[in-house]
C-alpha positions as CSV (number, residue, x, y, z in Angstrom):
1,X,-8.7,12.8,6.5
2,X,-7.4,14.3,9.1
3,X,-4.1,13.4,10.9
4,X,-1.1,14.5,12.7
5,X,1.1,16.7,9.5
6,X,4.5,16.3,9.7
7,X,6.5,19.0,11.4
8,X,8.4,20.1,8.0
9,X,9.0,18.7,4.5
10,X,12.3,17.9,3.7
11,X,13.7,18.4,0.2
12,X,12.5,15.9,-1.9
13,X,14.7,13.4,-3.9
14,X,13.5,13.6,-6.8
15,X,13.1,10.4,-9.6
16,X,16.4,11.2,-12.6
17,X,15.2,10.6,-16.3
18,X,16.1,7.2,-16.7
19,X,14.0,6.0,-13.4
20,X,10.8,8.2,-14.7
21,X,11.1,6.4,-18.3
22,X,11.9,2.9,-16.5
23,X,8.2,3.5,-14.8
24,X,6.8,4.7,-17.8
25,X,7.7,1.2,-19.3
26,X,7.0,-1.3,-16.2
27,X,4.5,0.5,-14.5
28,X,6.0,0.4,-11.1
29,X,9.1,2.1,-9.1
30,X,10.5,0.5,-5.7
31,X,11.3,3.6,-3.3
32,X,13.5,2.9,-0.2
33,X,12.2,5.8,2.9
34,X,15.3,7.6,4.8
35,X,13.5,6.2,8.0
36,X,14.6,4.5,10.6
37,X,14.5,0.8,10.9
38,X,13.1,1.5,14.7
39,X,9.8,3.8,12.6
40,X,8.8,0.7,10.7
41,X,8.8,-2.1,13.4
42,X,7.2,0.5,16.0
43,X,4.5,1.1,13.1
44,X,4.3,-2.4,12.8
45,X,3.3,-3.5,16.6
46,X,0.8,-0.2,16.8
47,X,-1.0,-1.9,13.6
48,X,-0.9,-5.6,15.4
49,X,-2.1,-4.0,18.6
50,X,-5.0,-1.6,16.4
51,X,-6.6,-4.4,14.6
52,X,-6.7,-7.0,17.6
53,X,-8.3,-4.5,19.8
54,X,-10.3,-2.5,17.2
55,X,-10.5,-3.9,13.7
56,X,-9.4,-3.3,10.2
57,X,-9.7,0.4,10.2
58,X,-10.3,0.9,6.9
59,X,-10.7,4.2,5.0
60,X,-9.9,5.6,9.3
61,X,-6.3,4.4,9.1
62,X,-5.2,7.8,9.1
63,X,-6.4,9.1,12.0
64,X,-5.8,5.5,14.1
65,X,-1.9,5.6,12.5
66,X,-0.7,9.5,12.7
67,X,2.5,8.6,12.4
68,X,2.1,7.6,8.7
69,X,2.4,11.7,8.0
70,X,6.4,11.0,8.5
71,X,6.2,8.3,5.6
72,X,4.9,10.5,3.4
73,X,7.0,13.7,4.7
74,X,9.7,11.4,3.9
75,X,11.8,13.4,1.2
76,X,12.1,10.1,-0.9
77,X,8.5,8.8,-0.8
78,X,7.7,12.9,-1.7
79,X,10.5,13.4,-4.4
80,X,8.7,10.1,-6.2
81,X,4.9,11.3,-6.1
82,X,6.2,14.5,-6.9
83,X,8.3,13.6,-9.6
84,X,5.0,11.3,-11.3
85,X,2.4,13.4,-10.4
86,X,3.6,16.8,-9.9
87,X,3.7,19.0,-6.9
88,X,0.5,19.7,-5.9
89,X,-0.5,15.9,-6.0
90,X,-3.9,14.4,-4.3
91,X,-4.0,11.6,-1.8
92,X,-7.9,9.7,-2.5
93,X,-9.9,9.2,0.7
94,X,-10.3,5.7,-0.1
95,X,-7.1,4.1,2.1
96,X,-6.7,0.4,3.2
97,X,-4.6,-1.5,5.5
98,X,-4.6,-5.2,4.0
99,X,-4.3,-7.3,6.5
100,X,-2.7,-10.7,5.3
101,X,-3.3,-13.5,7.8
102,X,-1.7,-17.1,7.9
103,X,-3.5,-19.3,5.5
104,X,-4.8,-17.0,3.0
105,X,-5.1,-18.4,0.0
106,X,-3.9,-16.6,-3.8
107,X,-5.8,-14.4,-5.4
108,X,-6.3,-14.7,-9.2
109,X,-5.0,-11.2,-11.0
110,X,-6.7,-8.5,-11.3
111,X,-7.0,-4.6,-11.1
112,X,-8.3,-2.4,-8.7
113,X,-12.0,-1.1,-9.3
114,X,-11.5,1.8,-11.7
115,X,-11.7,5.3,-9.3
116,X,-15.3,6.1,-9.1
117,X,-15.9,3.7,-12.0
118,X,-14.4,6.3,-14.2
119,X,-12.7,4.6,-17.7
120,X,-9.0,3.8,-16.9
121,X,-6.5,6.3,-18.1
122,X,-2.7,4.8,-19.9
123,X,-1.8,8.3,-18.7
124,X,-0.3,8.2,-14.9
125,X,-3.0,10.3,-13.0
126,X,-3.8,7.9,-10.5
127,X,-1.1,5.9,-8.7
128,X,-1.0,3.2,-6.4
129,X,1.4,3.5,-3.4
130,X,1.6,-0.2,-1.3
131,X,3.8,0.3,2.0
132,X,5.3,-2.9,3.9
133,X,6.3,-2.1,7.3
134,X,7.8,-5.1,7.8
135,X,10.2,-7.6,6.0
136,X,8.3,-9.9,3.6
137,X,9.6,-13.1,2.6
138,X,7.8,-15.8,-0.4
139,X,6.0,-17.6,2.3
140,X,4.3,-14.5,3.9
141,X,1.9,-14.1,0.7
142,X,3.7,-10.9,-0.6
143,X,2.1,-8.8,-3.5
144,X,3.0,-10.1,-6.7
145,X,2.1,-7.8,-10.2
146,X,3.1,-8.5,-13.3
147,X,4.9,-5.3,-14.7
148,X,4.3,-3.8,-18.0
149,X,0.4,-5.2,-18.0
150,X,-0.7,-1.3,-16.7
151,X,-2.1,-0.6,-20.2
152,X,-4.0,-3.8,-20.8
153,X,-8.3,-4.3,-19.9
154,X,-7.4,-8.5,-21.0
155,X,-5.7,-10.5,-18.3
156,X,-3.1,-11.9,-19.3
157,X,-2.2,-14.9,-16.6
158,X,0.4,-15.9,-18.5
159,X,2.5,-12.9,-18.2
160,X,5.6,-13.6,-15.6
161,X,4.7,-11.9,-12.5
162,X,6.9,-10.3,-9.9
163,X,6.8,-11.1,-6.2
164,X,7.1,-7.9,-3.8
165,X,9.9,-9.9,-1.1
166,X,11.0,-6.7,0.2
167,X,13.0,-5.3,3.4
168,X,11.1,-3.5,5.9
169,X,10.3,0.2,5.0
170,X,10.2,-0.3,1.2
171,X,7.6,1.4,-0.6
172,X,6.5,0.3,-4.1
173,X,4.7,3.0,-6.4
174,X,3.0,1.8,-9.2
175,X,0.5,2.4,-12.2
176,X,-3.2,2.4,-10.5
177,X,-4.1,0.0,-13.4
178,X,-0.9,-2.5,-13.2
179,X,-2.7,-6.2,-12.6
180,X,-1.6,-7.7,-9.4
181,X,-2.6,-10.3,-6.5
182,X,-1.9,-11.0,-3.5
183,X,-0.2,-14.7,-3.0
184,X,-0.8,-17.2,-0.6
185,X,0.4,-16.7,2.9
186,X,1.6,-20.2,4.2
187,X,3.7,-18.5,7.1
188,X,2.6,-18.1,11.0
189,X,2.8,-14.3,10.3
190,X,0.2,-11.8,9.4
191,X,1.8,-9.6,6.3
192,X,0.6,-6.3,6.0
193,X,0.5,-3.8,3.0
194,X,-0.7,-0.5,3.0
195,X,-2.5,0.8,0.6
196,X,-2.8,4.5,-0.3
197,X,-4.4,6.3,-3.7
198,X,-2.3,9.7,-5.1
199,X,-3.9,11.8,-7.6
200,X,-2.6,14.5,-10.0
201,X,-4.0,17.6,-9.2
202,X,-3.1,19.4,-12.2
203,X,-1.6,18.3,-15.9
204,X,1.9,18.5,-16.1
205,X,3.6,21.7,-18.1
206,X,7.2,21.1,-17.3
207,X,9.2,17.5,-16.1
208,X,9.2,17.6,-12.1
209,X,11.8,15.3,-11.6
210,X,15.4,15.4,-11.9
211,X,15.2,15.8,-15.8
212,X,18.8,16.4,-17.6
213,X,17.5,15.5,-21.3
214,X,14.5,15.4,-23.3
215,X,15.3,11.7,-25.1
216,X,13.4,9.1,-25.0
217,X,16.2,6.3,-24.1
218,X,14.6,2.5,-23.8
219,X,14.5,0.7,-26.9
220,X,12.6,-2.6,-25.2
221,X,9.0,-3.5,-24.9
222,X,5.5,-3.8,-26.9
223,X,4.5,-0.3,-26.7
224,X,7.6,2.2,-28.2
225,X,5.3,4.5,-29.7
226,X,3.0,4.3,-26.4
227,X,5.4,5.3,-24.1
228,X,6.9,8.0,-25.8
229,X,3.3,9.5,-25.6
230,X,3.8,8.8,-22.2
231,X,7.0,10.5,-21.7
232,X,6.1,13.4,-23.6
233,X,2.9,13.7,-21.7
234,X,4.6,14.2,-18.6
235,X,7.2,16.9,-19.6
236,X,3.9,19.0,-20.6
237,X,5.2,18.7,-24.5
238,X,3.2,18.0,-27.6
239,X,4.0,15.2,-29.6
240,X,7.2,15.5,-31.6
241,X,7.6,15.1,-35.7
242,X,7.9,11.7,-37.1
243,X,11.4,10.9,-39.0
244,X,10.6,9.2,-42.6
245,X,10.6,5.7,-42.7
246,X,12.0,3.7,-45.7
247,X,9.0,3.1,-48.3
248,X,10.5,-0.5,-48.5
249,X,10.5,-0.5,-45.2
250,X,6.7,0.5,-44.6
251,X,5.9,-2.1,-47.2
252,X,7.7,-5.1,-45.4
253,X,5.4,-3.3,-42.0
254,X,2.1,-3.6,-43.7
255,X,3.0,-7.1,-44.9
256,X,4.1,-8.3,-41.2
257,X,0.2,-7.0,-40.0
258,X,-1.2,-9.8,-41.4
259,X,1.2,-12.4,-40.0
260,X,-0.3,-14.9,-37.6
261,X,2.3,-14.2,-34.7
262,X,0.9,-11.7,-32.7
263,X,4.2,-10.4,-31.6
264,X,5.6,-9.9,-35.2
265,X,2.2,-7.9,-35.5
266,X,3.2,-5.9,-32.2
267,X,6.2,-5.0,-33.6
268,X,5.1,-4.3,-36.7
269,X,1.9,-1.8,-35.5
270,X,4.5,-0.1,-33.0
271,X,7.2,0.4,-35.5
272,X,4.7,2.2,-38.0
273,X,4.0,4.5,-34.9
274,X,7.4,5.5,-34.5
275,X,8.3,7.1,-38.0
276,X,6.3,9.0,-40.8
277,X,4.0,5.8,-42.9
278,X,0.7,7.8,-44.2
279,X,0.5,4.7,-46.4
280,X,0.2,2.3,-43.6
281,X,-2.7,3.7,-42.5
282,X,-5.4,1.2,-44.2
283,X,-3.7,-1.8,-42.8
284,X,-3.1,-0.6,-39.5
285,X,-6.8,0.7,-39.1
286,X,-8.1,-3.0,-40.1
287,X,-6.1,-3.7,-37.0
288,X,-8.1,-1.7,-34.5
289,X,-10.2,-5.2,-34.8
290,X,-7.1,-7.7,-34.1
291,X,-7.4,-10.4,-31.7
292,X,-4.8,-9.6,-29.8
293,X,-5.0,-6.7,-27.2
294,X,-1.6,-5.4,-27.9
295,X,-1.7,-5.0,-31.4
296,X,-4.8,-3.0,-31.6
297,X,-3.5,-0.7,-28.8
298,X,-0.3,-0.3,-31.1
299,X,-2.4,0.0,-34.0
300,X,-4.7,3.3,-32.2
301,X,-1.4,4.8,-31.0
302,X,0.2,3.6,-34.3
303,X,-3.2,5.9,-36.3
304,X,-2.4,8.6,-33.7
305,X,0.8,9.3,-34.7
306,X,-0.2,9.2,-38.7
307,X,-2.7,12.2,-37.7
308,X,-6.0,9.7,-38.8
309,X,-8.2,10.9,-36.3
310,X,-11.0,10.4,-39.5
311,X,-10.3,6.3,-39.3
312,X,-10.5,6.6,-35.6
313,X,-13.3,8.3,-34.7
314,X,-15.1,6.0,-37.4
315,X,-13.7,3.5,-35.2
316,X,-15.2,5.0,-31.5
317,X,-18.6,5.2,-33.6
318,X,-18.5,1.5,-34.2
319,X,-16.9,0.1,-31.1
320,X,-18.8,2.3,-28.8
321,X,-22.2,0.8,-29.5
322,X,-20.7,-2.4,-29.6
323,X,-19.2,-3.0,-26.9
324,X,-21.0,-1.0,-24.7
325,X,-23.3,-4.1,-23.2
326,X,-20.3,-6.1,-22.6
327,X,-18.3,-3.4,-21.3
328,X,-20.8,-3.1,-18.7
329,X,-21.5,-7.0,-18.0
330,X,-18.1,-7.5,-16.8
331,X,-18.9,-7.3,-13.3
332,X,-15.7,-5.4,-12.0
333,X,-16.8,-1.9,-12.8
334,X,-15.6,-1.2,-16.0
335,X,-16.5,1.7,-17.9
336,X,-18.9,1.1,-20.9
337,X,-16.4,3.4,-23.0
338,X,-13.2,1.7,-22.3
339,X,-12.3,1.8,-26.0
340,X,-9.4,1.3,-27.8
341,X,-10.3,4.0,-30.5
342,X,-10.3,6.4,-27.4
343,X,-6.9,6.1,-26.6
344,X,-6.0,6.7,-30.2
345,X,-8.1,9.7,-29.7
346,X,-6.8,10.9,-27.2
347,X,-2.9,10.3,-28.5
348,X,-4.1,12.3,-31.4
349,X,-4.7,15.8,-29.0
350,X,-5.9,19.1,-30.3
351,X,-6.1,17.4,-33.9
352,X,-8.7,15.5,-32.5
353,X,-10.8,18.1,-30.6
354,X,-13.4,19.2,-33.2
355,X,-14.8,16.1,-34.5
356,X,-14.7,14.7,-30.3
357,X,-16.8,17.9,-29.6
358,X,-18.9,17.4,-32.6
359,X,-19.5,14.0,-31.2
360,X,-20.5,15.0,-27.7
361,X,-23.8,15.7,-29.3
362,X,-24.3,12.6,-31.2
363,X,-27.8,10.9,-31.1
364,X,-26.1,7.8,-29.8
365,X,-25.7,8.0,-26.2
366,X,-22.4,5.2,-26.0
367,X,-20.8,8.0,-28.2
368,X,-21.1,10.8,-26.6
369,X,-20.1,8.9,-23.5
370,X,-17.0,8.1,-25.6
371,X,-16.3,11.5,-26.9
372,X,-16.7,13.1,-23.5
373,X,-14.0,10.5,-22.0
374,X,-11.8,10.5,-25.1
375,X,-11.7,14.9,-24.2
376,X,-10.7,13.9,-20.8
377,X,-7.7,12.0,-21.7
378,X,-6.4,14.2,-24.0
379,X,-6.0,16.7,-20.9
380,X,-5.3,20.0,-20.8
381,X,-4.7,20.8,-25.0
382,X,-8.7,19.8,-25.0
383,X,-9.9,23.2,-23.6
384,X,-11.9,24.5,-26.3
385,X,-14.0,21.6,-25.1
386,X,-15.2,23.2,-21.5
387,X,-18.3,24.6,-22.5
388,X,-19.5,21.8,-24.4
389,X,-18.8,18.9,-21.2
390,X,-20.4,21.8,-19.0
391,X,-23.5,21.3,-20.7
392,X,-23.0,17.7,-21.1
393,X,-23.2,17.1,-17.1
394,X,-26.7,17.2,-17.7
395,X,-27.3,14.8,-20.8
396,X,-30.0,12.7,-20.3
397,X,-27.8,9.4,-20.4
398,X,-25.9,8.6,-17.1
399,X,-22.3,7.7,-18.7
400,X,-22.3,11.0,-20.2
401,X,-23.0,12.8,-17.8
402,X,-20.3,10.9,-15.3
403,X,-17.6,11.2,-17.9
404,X,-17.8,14.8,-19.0
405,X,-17.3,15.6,-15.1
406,X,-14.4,13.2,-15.1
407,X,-12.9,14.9,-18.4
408,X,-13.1,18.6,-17.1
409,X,-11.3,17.3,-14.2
410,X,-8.6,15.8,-16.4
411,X,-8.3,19.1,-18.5
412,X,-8.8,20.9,-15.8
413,X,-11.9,23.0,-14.3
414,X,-12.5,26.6,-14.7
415,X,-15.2,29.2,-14.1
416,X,-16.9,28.1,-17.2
417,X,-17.1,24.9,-15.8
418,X,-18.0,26.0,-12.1
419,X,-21.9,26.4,-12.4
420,X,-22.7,23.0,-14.0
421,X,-19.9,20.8,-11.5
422,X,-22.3,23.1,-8.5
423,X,-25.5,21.6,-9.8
424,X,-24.0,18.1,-10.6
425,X,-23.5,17.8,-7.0
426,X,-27.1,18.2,-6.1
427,X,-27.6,15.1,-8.5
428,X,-30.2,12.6,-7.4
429,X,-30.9,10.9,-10.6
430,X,-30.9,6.6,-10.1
431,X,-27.8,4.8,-11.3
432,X,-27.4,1.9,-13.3
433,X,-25.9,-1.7,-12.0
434,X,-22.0,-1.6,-11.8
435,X,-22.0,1.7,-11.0
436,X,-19.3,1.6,-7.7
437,X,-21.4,4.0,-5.8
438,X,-24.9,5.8,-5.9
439,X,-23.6,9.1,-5.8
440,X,-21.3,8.5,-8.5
441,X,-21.8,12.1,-10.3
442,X,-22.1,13.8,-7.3
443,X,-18.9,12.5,-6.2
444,X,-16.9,13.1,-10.0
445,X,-18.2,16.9,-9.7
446,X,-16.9,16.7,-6.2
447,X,-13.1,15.4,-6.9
448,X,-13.1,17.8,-10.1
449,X,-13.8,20.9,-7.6
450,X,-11.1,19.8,-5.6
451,X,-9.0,20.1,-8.6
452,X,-9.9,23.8,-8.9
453,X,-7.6,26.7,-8.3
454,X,-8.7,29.3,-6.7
455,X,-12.7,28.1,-5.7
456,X,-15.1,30.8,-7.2
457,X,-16.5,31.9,-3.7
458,X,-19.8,30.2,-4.8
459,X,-18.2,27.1,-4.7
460,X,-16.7,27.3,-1.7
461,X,-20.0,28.0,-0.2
462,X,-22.0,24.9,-1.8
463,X,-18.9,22.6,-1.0
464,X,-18.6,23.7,2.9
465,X,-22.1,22.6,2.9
466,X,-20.8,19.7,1.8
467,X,-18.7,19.0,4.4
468,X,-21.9,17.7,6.4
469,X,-23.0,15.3,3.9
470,X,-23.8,11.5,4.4
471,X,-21.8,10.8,1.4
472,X,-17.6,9.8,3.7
473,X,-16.6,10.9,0.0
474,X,-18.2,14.0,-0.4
475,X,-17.2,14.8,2.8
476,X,-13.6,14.2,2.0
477,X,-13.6,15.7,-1.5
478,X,-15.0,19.3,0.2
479,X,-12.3,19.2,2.7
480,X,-9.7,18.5,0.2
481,X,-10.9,21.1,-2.4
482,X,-12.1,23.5,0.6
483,X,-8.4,23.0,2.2
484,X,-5.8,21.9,-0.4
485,X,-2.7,21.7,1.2
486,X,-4.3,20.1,4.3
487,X,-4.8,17.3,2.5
488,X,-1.0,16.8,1.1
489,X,0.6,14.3,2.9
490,X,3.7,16.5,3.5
491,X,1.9,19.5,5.4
């Protein structure tokens, strides 16, 4: 946690509109530091010379490679977190320096484990941030990730993926959930990528980039109605009116949803989200069961929009249940209420708060794990909901718990909330298999506390006490919430 701070933050350069929307849509931004070519090589040889003599430091790599507080002092690599994640962003404890030697071979695509096994978010709240300080050419096994996949639990191998060959110093931001791999390195060189986690501390209220209008400019992709959530989300807005569609139109909508091509049903599901189609709503909710992973997500988003938060939650009641099992058998980690009916939900907002609430005391426990997490994405508009996840931290039922820490994290703690996040870091209940960690509550309650502006005095007590825990996380978690801006990269 602890490293050398950089002597003073620059101004940042902060993302303009049409770089924040081109992220929103591909899930990754390419950021070139002001730092010197002589930086990068000299960071280079210290990391040769660290992990011949000592290792792959791992989560350490901070304190073994001070110098990396310049990288993120840099007012580029700054202005880009800030501009995604606000100003007060979070860098995770967890850290890695991948170490790419001669003769690996490719990895298939995947995701990261989900943070603390938490369900993944469309929303940007977590980020990835990959640093290459050196030149990486096709041979050297550079990243590859297949852009605009950030929304999607399915792999989709098919997808055209893009190969990170990139000049020394580059930094690539991207989605935490984008799928990616590393390829096969059939060079003499080890290539390195650093790995960091950044956080959003807070939800966003106003744009902090370089905004100059609120439009909504790209007119490409599977997911219109998606990202314009997305865009919204992040200049703190609620979602705008819907224009009135065409009744022929909707018509020749609703008759598309039942084509066999999946991407005329795309289109079809993401144009009915884009305009006023009450109408549609029958057809669009027999979608939520497509086979194709895009057209139900367009379909949820599609329901949002329409204000059917009725169809919906009859649609968390069914799928949570249902796919709970599954969910869970995955083997990577994945939430048991990674639900598409939750992210309709959650698109839905404050419409959807009473009847979520209501559900947080369901007698089926994959519900209330799915209301609780559903509250959490909606963010900030879901605080009417406090009191209720407060008492939630200590359902009987381990999701529930986990998730209704997670969600007053997302919408963002307050005293309410302080008592209960106290006591859920005392937890010693026993976990279930796939959890990520055993102290996965503990830890949730932790990261939310750091989240929390000012500390109530008696959490600053309970959480310095934390500071000598066995837990590397807890630890980290206290310091960050005990000492907030020691822990951005830019002080």
């Amino acid at each position: 946690m602890n490293y050398k701070p950089a002597a003073m933050k620059p101004q940042p350069h902060l993302l303009s509109d049409a770089m924040l929307q081109r992220f929103i849509v591909d899930g990754h931004i390419t950021v070139k530091p002001t730092l010197s070519d002589t930086y990068h090589s000299a960071l280079k040889s210290q990391l040769d010379t660290l992990i011949k003599k000592n290792g792959n430091p791992g989560n350490e790599l901070l304190p073994h490679v001070s110098e990396l507080a310049e990288l993120f002092a840099d007012p580029a690599v700054d202005g880009a977190l800030t501009s995604l994640l606000g100003p007060d962003y979070i860098m995770h404890p967890h850290r890695h320096c991948h170490d790419w030697n001669p003769d690996s071979q490719a990895q298939t695509w995947h995701k990261d484990y989900p943070i603390t096994g938490h369900p993944r978010c469309h929303r940007g709240r977590w980020l990835l941030l990959f640093y290459y300080p050196q030149t990486i050419t096709q041979h050297m096994g550079p990243t590859a990730i297949q852009p605009r996949t950030q929304h999607y639990m399915d792999a989709t191998p098919d997808a055209p993926g893009l190969e990170l060959c990139v000049e020394a110093g580059t930094v690539v931001i991207a989605h935490y959930d984008i799928w990616h791999k590393a390829t096969a390195n059939t060079s003499d060189q080890t290539r390195y990528m650093l790995k960091f986690l950044f956080g959003r501390r807070a939800e966003p209220t106003v744009p902090a980039w370089d905004t100059h209008g609120a439009a909504w400019t790209p007119t490409e992709g599977n997911h219109r109605t998606l990202s314009r959530r997305m865009w919204h989300w992040h200049r703190g807005e609620e979602n705008p009116a819907l224009a009135a569609m065409n009744p022929r139109d909707i018509n020749a909508r609703i008759r598309e949803l039942d084509e066999p091509d999946p991407h005329i049903r795309r289109r079809a599901a993401d144009d009915l989200g884009l305009a006023r189609a009450n109408e549609a709503v029958p057809a669009l909710t027999a979608r939520l069961q497509d086979t194709d992973e895009p057209v139900r997500l367009n379909a949820a988003y599609a329901l949002a929009a329409q204000g059917a938060v009725g169809p919906l939650l009859d649609a968390l009641r069914r799928e949570a249940p249902e796919h709970w099992q599954a969910n869970i058998e995955r083997g990577d980690f994945t939430s048991p209420s990674q639900l598409n009916a939750v992210y309709g939900l959650a698109a839905a907002g404050s419409a959807a708060l009473n009847p979520l609430i209501e559900a947080l005391a369901d007698s089926e426990d994959s519900v209330r794990a799915a209301a609780a997490t559903a509250l959490g994405h909606i963010g900030r508009e879901a605080r009417p909901a406090l009191s209720a996840l407060a008492a939630a931290l200590d359902d009987e039922n381990e999701w529930v718990r986990r998730h209704s820490a997670e969600a007053i994290g997302q919408i963002g703690p307050e005293d309410i909330t302080a008592q209960a996040l106290l006591g859920a870091l005392d937890d010693s209940r026993p976990v279930t298999r796939w959890s990520l960690s055993t102290d996965s509550l503990r830890e949730t309650a932790a990261s939310t506390l750091a989240r929390m502006t000012p500390l109530p005095p008696t959490a600053q007590q309970a959480l310095d006490a934390v500071r000598d825990d066995e837990n590397a996380y807890m630890r980290a978690w206290a310091a960050i919430a005990l000492d907030p801006q020691g822990n951005s990269p830019t002080h």
